[in-house]
N, C-alpha and C positions, 0 to 999 in steps of 0.2 A: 421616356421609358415605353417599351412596348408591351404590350398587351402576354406574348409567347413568354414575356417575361417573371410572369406571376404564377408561382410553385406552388401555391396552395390553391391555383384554381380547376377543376377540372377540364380534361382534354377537349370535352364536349363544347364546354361554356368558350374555348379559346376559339374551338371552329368555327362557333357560333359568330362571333366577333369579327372573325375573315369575310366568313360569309355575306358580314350588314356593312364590309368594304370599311373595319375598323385596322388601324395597324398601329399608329403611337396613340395613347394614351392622353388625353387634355390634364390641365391643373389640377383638378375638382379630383379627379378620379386617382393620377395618381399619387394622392396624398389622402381620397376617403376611402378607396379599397381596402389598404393595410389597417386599418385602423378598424373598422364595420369587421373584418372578417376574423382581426383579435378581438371581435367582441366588448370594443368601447361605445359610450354613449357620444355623441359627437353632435356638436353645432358647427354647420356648414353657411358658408355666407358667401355666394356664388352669383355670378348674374346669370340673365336667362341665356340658352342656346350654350353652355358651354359642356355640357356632358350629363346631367345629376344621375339622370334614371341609368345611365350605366355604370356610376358610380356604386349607386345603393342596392342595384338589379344585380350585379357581379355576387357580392356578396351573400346576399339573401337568398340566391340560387345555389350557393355553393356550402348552405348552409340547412337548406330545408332536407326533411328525408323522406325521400319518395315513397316510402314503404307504407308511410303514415298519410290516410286522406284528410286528418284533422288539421284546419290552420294554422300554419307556425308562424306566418309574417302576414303584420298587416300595413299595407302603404292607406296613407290619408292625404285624398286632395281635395283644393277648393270649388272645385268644377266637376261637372259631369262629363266636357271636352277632353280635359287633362287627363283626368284618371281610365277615359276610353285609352288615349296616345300612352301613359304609361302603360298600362295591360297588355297594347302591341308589340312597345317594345322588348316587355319582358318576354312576350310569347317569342319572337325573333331571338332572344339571347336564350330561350329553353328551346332552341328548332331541334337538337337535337337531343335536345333529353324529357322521352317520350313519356315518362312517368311524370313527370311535371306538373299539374293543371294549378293555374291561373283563373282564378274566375272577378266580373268586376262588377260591381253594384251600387247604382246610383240612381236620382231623383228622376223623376220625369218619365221611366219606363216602367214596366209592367212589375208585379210582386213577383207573381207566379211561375214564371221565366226563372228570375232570378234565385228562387228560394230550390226549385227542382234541382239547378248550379249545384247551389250550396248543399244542398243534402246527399248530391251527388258523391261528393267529397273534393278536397280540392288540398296543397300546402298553402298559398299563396292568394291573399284578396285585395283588392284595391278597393279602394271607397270613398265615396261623398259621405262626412259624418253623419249627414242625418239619416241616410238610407242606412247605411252601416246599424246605426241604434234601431229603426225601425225594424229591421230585420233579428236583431236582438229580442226586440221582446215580443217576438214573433216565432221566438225558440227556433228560428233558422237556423241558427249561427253559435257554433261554441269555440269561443275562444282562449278556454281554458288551458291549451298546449302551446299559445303564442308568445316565442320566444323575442319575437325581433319586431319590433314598432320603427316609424317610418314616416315623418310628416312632412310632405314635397309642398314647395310654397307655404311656406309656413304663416309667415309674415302676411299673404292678404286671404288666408285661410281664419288667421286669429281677427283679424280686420274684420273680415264678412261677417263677424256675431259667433261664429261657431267656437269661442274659448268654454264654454259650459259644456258642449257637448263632446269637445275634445280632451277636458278633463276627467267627464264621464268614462270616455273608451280605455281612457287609460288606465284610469281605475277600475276594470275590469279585467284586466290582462294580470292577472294575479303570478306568475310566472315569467312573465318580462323578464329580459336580461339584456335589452340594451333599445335604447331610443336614438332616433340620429335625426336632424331636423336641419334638413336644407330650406337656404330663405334668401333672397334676395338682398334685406334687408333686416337685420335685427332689432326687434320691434321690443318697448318693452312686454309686451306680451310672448312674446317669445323667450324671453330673458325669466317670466316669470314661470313659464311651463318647463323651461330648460331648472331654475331654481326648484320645483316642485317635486320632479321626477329625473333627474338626470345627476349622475353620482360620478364626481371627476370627469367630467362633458371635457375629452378634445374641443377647440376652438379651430377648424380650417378656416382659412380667408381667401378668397381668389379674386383679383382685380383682373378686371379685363385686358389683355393681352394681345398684340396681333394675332397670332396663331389661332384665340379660341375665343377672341371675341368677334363680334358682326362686326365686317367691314360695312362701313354705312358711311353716303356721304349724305351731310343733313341741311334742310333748305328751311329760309324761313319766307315768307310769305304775307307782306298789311298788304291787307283786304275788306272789304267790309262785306256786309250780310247779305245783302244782294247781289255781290260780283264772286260769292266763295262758290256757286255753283261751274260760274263761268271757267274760273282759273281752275275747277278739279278736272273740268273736260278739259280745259289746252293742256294741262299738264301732260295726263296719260295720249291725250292723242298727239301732242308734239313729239314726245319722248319715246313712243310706240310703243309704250308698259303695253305687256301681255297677261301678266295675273296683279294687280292691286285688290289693297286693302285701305278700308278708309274708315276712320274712329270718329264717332260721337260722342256725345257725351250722353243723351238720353236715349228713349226706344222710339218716341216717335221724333226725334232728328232721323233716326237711324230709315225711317220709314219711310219719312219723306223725303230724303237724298235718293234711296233707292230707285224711288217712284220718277224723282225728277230726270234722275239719270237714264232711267228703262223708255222713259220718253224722247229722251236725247238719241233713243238707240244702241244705247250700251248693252249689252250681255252682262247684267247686276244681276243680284240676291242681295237678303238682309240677315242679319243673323242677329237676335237679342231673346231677355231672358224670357218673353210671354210666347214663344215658340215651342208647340212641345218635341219629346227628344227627339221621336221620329222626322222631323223637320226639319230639324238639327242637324241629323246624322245626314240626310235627304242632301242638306246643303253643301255639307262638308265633304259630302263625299264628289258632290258636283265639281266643287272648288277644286280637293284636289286632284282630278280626275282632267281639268284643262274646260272644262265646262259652263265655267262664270269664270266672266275674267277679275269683275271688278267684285268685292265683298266687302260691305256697307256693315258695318259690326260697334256695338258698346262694349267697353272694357272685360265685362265680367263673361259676357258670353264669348269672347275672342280668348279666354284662359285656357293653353295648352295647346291653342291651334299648332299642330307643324307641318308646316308645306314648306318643303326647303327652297323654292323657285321662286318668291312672291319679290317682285320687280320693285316694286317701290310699297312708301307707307302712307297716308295722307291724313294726320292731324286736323280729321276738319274741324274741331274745336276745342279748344284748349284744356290739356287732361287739367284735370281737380285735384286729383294726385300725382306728386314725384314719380312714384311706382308704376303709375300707368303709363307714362309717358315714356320710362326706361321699357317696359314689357309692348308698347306698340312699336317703337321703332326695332323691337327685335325679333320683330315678325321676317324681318326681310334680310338681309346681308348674310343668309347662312349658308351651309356648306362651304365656306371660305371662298362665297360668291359676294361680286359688289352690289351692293343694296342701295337705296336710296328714301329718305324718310323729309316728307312736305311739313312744315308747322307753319298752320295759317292762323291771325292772330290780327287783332285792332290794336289800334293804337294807343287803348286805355290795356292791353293787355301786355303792355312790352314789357314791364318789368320784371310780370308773370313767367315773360319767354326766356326773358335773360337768365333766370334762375333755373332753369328746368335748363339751357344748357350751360351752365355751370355744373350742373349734373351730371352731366354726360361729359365733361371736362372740352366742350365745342365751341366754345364763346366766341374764339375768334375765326375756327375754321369756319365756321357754318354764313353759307352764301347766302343775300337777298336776292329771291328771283324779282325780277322784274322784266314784263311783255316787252320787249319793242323789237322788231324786226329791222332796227339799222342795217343798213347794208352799203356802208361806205367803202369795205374792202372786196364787192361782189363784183361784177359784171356779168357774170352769165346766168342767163334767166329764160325759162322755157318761152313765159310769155314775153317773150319779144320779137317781134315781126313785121313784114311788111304784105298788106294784103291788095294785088286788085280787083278790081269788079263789074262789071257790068251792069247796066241795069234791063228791065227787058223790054222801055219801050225807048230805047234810046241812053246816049251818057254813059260817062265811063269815073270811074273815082277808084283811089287809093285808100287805105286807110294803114298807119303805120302805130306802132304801138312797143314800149319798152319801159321794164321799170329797171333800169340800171344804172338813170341817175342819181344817185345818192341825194344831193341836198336841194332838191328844186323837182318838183311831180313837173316832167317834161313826158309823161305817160305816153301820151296819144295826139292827135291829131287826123282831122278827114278832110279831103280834098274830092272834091264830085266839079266834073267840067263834062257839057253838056253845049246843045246846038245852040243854043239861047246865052250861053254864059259860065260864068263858075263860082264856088261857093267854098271856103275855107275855114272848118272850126277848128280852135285850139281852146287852150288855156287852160290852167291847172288844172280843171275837172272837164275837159272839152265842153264848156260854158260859155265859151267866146265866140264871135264871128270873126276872124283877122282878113279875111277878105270876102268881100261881095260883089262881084260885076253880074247883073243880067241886063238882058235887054227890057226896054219900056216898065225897068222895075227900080224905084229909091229905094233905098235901104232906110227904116225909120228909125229913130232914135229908140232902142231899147231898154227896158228898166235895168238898172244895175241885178246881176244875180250876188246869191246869197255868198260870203266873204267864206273861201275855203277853209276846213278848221285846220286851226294850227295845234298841232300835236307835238311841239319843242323844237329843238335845231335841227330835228330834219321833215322837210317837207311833204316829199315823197308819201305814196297812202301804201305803198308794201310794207313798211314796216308796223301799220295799225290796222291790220287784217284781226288783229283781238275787240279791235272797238266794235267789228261788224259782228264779232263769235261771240260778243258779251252779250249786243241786241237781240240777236237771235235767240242765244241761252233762255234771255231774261224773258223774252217775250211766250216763249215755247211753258215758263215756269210759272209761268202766270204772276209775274214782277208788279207789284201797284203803278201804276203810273208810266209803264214803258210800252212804246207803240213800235209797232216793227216800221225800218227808214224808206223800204221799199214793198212793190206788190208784190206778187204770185207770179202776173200775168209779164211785167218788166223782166222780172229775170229769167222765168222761159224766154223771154224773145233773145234776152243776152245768150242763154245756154244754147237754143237754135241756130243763133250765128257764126258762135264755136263750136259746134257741132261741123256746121258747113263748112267753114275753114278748115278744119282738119281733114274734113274729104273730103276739099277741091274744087267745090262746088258754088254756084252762083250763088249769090242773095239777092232777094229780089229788093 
């Protein structure tokens, strides 16, 4: 059903719709418009991303009268994030109906701001309950003409503690004529406020759907505590994510990921609940603006984020809750873009994992990543070549180099022949001498070197280029016990020599 197709809405609100690049209608919406706009109460049970705020924005716009500055609807959300992104939307669904005003009020920002809003006049408020009460009995706010109530995330709205004071708002609204509570999740808390105040409550259901649920394809990831820093950098830097999101589970996980990450040279932020709002705003606006690639966040502060672009998702620690695990991975796969969501996870947590996708109904699509650069069906490889050289007081050598053997590190090899003689390294790690002829010189018997590591059925070190990203990682994060394999000074002389190779130029 499209949108052009709904008779009792006005022309303004349809253009509006064109305009935010809407044309057919999702589940949610067309099964809660008719319903909200004849004025039933209704329990809506929807997942995230698939429409609400245009479901409940449609109606409630099409139902305020602009003539009147006193509140007729009020929307209630769990977040300060959320209830900014609903406020947007509805301002983009009122673009053209200029009498309209919207105003939103929440925690963390100033009264006085807020209250000048409100006394402004406005039909339409959105709100964080406790700011909403505060402004209450701060004689702000009269809500004595409010017809239409409105609770968006119901479900970890009643969660967070706020059932007392959502009770309260309610039972002020002396006037109400209709409640409508979208939820993720029907909670009995939800079931008990819907029993409380809602009189022949429609029941919507909407299960997710190709069309209007996130395409996401989902990875799991054993790992343990000191290698989860390493695998969040290969990921995003193999995969060449441009905007991530990565979940904690605390504020200083959330703080020290960041940190560890900003050190790695990432383009991070953090985002959690001891930030105030302006920092907040600060962040998200960086975020979605292309400005942070990567954003390090705890569940409760990531409530309502919408950035339609975000590349992937990164579980870096195992949600606590069902709900948060459905609400981070549906950070990413939106606007009927392919999404991608990490769940990293020890091996005392796997039962944990298998139930969270069971949830998601993914048990058996959902891939183990696992590092290893095999490359049995490869052959071409930048680095592979043959160099020669001169030396500058004499002598001449070769050096040849290729990693396109698949099952045996056949890498390298150096050849140096000289007035005096010639000299021959090889061997798995060019650790060998396979030939030595000089003049008036024995070759002594050399201590065995140290046994190349074996990294499974294939040999070759192209494919364990993570074992050197995890040293490094670890070392950079200050890991207990891990020492970096190599110096400073070793691998400038390495990058100087490829340097010179590339421009053609002697080595001395």
């Amino acid at each position: 059903m499209q949108f052009t197709e709904l008779t009792n809405v006005s022309p303004e609100i349809i253009r509006a719709t064109q305009a935010m690049g809407f044309t057919d209608m999702t589940e949610i919406q067309e099964k809660a418009i008719p319903l909200m706009l004849a004025g039933h109460d209704m329990i809506a049970k929807a997942p995230t991303g698939t429409g609400k705020t245009v479901a409940f924005g449609i109606p409630i716009l099409s139902k305020v009268d602009p003539a009147s500055l006193k509140p007729q609807a009020v929307i209630l959300s769990p977040t300060r994030e959320l209830a900014q992104q609903i406020a947007q939307d509805l301002q983009n669904l009122a673009q053209f109906l200029p009498d309209i005003k919207i105003v939103c009020v929440y925690g963390g920002a100033g009264m006085d701001k807020q209250q000048r809003q409100l006394k402004a006049g406005c039909q339409i408020v959105v709100a964080t309950p406790g700011r909403l009460m505060d402004h209450y009995r701060h004689h702000a706010i009269d809500v004595s003409d409010v017809k239409t109530v409105v609770l968006d995330e119901a479900d970890e709205m009643l969660n967070m503690g706020f059932y007392k004071d959502v009770k309260y708002i309610i039972d002020l609204m002396k006037h109400r004529e209709s409640l409508s509570m979208f939820s993720a999740t029907i909670s009995r808390e939800v079931l008990d406020i819907g029993w409380l105040y809602q009189h022949n409550a429609a029941e919507v259901s909407v299960q997710p759907v190709e069309d209007s649920s996130p395409k996401i394809a989902q990875y799991k990831l054993l790992t343990t505590g000191r290698d989860k820093l390493a695998d969040a950098a290969q990921i995003i830097i193999d995969e060449g994510y441009k905007r991530v999101m990565i979940f904690c589970n605390t504020k200083y996980n959330t703080g020290m990921l960041a940190n560890q990450l900003a050190r790695l040279n990432f383009n991070v932020d953090c985002l959690h609940g001891d930030l105030s709002q302006a920092e907040r705003n600060r962040i998200m606006t960086r975020f979605k603006a292309g400005e942070i690639d990567v954003l390090v966040a705890t569940d409760v502060a990531a409530r309502g984020i919408d950035v339609s672009d975000v590349d992937a998702v990164i579980n870096y620690d195992v949600p606590e809750e069902n709900e948060h695990y459905t609400h981070r991975i549906g950070r990413t796969g939106r606007a009927r873009k392919q999404g991608a969501s990490y769940l990293f996870y020890t091996k005392e947590e796997q039962k944990r994992v298998d139930q969270l996708l069971r949830l998601t109904r993914n048990t058996d699509d959902c891939k183990s990543v696992k590092f290893d650069f095999n490359h049995e069906k490869l052959t071409a490889f930048e680095d592979s070549g043959f160099v020669n050289f001169n030396f500058v007081n004499g002598g001449m050598g070769s050096l040849s180099y290729s990693t396109a053997v698949w099952d045996k590190n056949l890498e390298s090899s150096m050849l140096i022949v000289a007035e005096n003689g010639s000299v021959k390294i090889g061997g798995q790690y060019m650790n060998e001498v396979e030939y030595c002829h000089i003049k008036d010189y024995e070759m002594p018997e050399l201590a065995p070197t140290n046994p190349g590591n074996d990294y499974g059925p294939y040999k070759g070190s192209a494919q364990n280029h993570n074992f050197v990203i995890r040293n490094v990682v670890n070392v950079l994060s200050g890991a207990p016990g891990e020492i970096i394999t190599t110096n400073v000074l070793e691998g400038m002389k390495v990058v100087d020599i490829i340097r010179r190779i590339y421009a053609g130029k002697s080595v001395k």
